[in-house]
C-alpha positions as semicolon CSV with decimal commas, in nm:
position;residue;x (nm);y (nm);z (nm)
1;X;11,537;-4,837;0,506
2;X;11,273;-4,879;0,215
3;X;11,317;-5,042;-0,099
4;X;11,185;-4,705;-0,230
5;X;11,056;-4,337;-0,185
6;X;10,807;-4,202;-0,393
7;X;10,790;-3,821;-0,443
8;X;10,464;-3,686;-0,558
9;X;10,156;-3,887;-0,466
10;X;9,949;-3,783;-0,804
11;X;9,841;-4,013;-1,110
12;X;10,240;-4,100;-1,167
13;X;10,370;-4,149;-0,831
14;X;10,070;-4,360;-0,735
15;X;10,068;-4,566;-1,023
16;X;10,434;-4,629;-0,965
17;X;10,429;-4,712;-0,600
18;X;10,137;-4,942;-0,658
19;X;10,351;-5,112;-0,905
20;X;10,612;-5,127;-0,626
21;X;10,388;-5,260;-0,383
22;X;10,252;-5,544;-0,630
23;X;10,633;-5,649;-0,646
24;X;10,660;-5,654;-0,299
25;X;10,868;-5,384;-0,226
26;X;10,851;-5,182;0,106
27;X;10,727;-4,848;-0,052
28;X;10,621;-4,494;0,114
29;X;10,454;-4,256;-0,091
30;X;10,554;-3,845;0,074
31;X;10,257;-3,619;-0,115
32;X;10,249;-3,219;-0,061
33;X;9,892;-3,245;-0,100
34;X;9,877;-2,985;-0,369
35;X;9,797;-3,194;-0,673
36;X;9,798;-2,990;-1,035
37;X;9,436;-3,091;-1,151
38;X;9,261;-2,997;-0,804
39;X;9,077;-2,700;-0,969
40;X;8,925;-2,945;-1,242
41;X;8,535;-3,088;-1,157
42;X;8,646;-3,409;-1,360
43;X;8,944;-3,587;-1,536
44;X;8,854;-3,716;-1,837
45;X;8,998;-3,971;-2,117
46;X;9,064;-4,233;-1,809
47;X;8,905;-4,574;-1,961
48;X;8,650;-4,684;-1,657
49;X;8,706;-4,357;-1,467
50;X;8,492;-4,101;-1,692
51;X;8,464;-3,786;-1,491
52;X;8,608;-3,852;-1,152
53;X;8,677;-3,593;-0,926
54;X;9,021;-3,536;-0,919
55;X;9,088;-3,616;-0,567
56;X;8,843;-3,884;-0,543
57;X;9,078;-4,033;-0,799
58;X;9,388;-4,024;-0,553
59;X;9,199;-4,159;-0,271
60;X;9,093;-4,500;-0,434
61;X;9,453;-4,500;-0,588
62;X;9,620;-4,411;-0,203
63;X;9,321;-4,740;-0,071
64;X;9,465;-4,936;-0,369
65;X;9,789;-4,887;-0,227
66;X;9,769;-4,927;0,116
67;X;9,601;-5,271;0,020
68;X;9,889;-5,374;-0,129
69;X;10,102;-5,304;0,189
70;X;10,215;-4,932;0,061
71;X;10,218;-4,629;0,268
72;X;10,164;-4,253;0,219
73;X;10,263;-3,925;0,407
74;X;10,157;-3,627;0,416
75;X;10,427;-3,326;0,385
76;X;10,660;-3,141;0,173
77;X;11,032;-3,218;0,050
78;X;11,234;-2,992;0,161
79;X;11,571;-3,135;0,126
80;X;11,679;-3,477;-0,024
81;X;12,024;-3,592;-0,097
82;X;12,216;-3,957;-0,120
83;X;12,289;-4,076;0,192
84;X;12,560;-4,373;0,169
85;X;12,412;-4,710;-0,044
86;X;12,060;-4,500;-0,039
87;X;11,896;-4,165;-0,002
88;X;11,763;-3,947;0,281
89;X;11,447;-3,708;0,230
90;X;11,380;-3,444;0,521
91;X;11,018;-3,315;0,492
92;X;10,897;-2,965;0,655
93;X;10,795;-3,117;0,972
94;X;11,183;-3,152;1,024
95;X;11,157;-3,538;1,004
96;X;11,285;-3,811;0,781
97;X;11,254;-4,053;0,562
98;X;11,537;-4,308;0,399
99;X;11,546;-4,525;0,104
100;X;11,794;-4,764;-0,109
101;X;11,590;-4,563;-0,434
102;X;11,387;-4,272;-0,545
103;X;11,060;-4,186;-0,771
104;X;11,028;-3,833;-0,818
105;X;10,632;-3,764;-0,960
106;X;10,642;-3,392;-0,866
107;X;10,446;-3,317;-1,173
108;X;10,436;-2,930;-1,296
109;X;10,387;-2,601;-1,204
110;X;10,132;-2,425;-1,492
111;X;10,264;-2,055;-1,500
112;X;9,975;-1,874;-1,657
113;X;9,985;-1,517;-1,827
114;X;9,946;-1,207;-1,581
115;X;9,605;-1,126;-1,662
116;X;9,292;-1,056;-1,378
117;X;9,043;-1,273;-1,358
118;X;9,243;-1,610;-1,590
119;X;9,349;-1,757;-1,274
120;X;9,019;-1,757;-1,058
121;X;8,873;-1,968;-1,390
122;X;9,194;-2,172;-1,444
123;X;9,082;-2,558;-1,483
124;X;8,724;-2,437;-1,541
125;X;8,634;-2,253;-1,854
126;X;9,000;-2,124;-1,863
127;X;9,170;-2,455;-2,006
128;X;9,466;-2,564;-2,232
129;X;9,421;-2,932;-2,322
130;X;9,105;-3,011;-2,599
131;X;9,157;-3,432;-2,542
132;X;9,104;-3,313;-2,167
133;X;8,852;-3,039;-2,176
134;X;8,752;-3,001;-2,563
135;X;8,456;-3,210;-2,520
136;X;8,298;-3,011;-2,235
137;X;8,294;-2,682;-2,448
138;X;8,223;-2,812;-2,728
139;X;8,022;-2,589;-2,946
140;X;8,013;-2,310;-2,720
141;X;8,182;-1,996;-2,805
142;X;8,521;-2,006;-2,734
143;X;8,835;-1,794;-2,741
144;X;9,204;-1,886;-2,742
145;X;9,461;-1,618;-2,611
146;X;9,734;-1,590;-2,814
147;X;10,077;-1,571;-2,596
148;X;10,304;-1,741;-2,819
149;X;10,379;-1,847;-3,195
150;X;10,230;-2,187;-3,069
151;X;9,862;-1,975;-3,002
152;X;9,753;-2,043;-3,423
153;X;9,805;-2,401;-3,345
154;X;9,619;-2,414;-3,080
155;X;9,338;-2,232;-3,221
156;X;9,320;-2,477;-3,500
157;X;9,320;-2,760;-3,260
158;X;9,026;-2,638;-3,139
159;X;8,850;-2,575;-3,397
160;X;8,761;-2,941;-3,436
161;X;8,541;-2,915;-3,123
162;X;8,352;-2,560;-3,213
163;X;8,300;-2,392;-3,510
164;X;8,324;-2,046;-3,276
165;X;8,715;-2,026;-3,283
166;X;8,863;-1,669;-3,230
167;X;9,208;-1,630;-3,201
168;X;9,258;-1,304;-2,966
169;X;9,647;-1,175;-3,059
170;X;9,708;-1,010;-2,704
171;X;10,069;-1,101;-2,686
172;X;10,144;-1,331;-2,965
173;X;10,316;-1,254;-3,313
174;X;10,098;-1,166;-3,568
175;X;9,978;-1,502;-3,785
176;X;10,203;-1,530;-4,080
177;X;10,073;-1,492;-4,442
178;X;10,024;-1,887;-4,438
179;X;9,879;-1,899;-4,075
180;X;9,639;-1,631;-4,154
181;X;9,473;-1,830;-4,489
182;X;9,495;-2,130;-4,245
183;X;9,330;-1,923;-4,008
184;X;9,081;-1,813;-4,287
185;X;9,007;-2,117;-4,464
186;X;8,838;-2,233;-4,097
187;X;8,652;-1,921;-4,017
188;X;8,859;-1,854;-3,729
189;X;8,833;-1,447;-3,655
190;X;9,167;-1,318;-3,514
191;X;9,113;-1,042;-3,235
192;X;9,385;-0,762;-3,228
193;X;9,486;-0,552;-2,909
194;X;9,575;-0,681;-2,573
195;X;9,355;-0,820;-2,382
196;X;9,321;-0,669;-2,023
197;X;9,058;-0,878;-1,805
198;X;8,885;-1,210;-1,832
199;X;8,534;-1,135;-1,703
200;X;8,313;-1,387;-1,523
201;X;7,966;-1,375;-1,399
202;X;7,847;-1,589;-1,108
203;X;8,099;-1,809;-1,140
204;X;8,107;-1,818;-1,530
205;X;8,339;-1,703;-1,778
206;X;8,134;-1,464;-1,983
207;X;8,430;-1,325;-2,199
208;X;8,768;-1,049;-2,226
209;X;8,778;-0,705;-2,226
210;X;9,079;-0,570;-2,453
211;X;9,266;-0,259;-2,350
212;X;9,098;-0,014;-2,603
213;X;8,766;-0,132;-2,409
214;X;8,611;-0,350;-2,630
215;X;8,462;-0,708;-2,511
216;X;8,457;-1,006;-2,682
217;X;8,154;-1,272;-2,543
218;X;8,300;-1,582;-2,511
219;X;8,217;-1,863;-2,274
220;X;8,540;-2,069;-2,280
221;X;8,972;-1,953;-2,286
222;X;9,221;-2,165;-2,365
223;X;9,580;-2,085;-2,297
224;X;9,908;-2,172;-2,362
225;X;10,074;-2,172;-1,962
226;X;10,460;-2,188;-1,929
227;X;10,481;-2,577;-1,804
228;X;10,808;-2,540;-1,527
229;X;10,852;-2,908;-1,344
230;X;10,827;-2,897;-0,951
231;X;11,182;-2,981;-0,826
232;X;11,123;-2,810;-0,491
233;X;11,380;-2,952;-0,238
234;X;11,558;-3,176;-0,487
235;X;11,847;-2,992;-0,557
236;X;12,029;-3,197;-0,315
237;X;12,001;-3,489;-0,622
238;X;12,115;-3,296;-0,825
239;X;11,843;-3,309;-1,048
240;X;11,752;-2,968;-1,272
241;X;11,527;-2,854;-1,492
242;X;11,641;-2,825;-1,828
243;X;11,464;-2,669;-2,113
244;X;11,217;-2,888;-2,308
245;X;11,271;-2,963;-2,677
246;X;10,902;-2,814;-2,747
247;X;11,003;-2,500;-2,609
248;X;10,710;-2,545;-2,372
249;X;10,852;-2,501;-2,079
250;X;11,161;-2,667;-1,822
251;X;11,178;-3,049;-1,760
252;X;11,397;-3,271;-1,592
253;X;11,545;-3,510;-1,859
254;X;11,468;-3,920;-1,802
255;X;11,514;-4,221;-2,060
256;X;11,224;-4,406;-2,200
257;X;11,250;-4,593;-1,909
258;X;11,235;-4,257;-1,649
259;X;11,576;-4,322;-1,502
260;X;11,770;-4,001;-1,440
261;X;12,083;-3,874;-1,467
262;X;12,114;-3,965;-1,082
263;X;12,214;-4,309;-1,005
264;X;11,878;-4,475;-0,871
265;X;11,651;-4,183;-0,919
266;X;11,390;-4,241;-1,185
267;X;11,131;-3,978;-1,281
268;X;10,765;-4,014;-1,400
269;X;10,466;-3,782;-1,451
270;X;10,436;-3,383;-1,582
271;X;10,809;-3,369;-1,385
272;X;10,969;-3,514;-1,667
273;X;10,670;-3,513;-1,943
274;X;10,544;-3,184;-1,969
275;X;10,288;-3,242;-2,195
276;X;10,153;-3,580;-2,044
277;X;9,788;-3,667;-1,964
278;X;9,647;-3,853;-1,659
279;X;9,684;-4,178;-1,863
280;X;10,041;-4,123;-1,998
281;X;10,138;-4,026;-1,666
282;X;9,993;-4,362;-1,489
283;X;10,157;-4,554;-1,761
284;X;10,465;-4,352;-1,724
285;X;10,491;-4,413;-1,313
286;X;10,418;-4,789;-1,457
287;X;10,715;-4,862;-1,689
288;X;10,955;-4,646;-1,382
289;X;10,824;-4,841;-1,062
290;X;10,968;-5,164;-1,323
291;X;11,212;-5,043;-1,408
292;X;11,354;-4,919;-1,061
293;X;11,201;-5,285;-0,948
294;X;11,485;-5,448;-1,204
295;X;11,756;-5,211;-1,031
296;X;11,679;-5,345;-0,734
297;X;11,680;-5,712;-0,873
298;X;11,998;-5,670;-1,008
299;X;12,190;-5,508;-0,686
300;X;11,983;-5,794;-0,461
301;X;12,132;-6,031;-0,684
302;X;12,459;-5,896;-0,679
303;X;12,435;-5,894;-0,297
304;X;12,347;-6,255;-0,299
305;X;12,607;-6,396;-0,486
306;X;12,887;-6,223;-0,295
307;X;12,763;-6,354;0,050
308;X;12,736;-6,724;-0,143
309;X;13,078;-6,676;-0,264
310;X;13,239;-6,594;0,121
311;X;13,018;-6,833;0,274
């Protein structure tokens, strides 16, 4: 048995287990291989790591790991429950794994608006996050598709990176009297009608086309997604997702600290933060991996002291 089982082998869960590892602890890292920022040609705001690939990221934080005397597997959770003074994760393959404690650094699932074309240009020019993406549109032309009362403060967001802001309505309420001087006062245009594609040319978003036909150029989309954590498998924890106090999306609640509602589960990552960036989520898998590392401390001490005592 492992001192611990890391779920999710992104930014969080890899930070964490490296943590782990650093402390000595026997720690396996099980990764689905499906990480949220694949689609994305660089991650940005990461001090030293400017523009990384994405998955060149994970593979010098998986090296960094195994250096340490970590492991990581490849496969999905399908099942994981508590199995006596630990837990017991079953992967696809049918296999598996068992540990006295659990990081879960599943991350998110982004559930995007249901219209053609958004999804093919999703972590592109089709983007939510400015301090992720804002720079590398900057001054370009860009259009954010309303979906949600939260769509005017997104297009005021980013209007600090372009001073060609349109706010196109499709689904969202109309701006309120206030919004729409807000809106004004910036020179950001709002778009009526619904719109009905996102339209691309070789391999570049060139703009929408709205349902009465019309098409608005623009050469960057920024949305507002649903943010739903990945709890695939889990249920067995008893961990759910709960609705997030932003009204962004469903989380599954942690302290500060990312400890759970489950006895020696801790969370880190988009699982628990919806709205966290690569950074917050390293730091996040940080403080857990120390946190679970104390747990640990405290139950090996405990152990200790009994077997002094009957000795």
């Amino acid at each position: 048995m492992r001192d611990a089982i890391v779920i999710g082998g992104g930014a969080a869960g890899l930070s964490g287990a490296v943590t782990l590892a650093r402390a000595r602890r026997s720690v396996l890292v099980l990764d689905g291989g499906t990480p949220r920022n694949a689609p994305a040609e660089g991650v940005h705001g990461v001090l030293g790591q400017e523009g990384v690939p994405p998955l060149v990221l994970l593979e010098r934080g998986r090296a960094e790991l195994v250096g340490y005397g970590g492991s990581v597997r490849t496969g999905r959770v399908v099942a994981a429950e508590r199995d006596g003074d630990g837990f017991v994760v079953t992967l696809d393959d049918g296999s598996s794994e068992r540990a006295r404690r659990l990081l879960v650094a599943t991350g998110l699932v982004d559930e995007l608006p249901d219209v053609p074309g958004l999804r093919e240009r999703w972590g592109h020019d089709v983007l939510h996050c400015p301090y992720c993406h804002g720079w590398e549109v900057r001054d370009q032309p860009i259009g954010v598709l309303g979906t949600s009362e939260r769509s005017v403060h997104q297009a005021l967001l980013f209007r600090q990176w372009s001073d060609d802001v349109v706010l196109l309505q499709h689904t969202a309420p109309e701006p309120t009297p206030e919004q729409a001087d807000q809106l004004a006062a910036l020179g950001i245009r709002v778009v009526p009608g619904v719109v009905a594609e996102v339209l691309s040319t070789d391999g570049r978003l060139t703009g929408v086309r709205l349902e009465s036909g019309e098409v608005v150029a623009r050469s960057a989309l920024t949305v507002m997604p649903r943010f739903v954590a990945r709890l695939d498998g889990l249920a067995g924890l008893g961990l759910v997702a709960v609705p997030h106090e932003m009204g962004v999306g469903e989380h599954a609640a942690a302290d500060l600290m990312g400890a759970s509602s489950v006895p020696g589960v801790w969370l880190a990552g988009n699982a628990t933060d919806l709205m966290a960036q690569v950074t917050g989520a390293m730091a996040a898998g940080t403080r857990a991996a120390a946190a679970l590392n104390v747990d640990l401390i405290a139950e090996d001490t405990a152990r200790a002291v009994a077997a002094a005592r009957g000795a």
